[in-house]
DRENDREN-282056 format. One line per 2 residues: number of its first residue (from 0); for each residue x negated, y negated, z negated of C-alpha. Coordinates in steps of 0.05 Angstrom, whole numbers, plus 5000, padded with zeros to 4 digits. Example, Ala and Ser with C-alpha at 12.3 -4.5 7.8 and 13.67 -1.06 7.14 Angstrom:
residues 2
0> 4754/5090/4844; 4727/5021/4857
***
This chain:
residues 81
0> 5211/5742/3193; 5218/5820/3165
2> 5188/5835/3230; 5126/5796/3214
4> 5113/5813/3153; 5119/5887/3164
6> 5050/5896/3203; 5029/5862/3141
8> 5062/5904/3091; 4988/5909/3053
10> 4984/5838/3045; 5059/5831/3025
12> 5054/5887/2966; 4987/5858/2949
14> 5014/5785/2946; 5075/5808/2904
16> 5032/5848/2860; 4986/5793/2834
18> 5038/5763/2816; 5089/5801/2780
20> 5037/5848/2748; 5001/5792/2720
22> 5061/5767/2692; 5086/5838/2658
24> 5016/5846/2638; 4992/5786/2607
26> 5032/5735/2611; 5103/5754/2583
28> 5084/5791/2523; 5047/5741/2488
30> 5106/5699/2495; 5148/5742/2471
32> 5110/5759/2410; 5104/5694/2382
34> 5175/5681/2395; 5188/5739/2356
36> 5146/5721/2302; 5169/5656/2301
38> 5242/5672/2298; 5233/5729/2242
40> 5174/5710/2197; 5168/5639/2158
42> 5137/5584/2200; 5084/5581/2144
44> 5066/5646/2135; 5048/5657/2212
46> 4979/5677/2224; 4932/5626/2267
48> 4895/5684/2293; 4953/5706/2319
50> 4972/5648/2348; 4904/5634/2383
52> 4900/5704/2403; 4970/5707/2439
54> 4954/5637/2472; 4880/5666/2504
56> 4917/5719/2533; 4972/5675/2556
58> 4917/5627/2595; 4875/5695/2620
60> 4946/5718/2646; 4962/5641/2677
62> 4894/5638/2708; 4888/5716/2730
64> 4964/5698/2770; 4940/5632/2806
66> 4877/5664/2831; 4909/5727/2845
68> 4968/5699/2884; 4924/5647/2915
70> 4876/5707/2938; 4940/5746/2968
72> 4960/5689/3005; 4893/5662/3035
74> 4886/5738/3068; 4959/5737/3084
76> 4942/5676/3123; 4877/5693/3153
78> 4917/5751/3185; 4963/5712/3217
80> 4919/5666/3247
***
């Protein structure tokens, strides 16, 4: 399987990049942020523009990963064939 993969080492490191970039980038920190507000500030004093802001990032990030990845693979694929 290595073996395969390896004359397709461009398509692996693209494939794992789309993924896991997307997810440091875009889709972790928003998450983490509003846990963190959430946990230290008052329910009622969080910010909706926060909130909305931290959420369209966290869909740009969701949808920027599943076309990404789905990219990576469908060349991945092509090349094999």
């Amino acid at each position: 399987m290595a073996a395969i993969f390896n004359t397709y080492l461009d398509l692996l490191i693209s494939l794992i990049g789309a993924f896991t970039s997307t997810a440091l980038t875009l889709i972790f920190p928003p998450i983490l942020d509003t846990l963190t507000q959430v946990t230290t500030v008052q329910p009622s004093k969080l910010r909706t523009a926060n909130i909305v802001k931290n959420m369209l990032i966290l869909v740009l990030g969701v949808v920027g990963c599943v076309i990404g990845t789905y990219t990576s693979v469908a060349q991945l694929v092509d090349q094999l064939n």
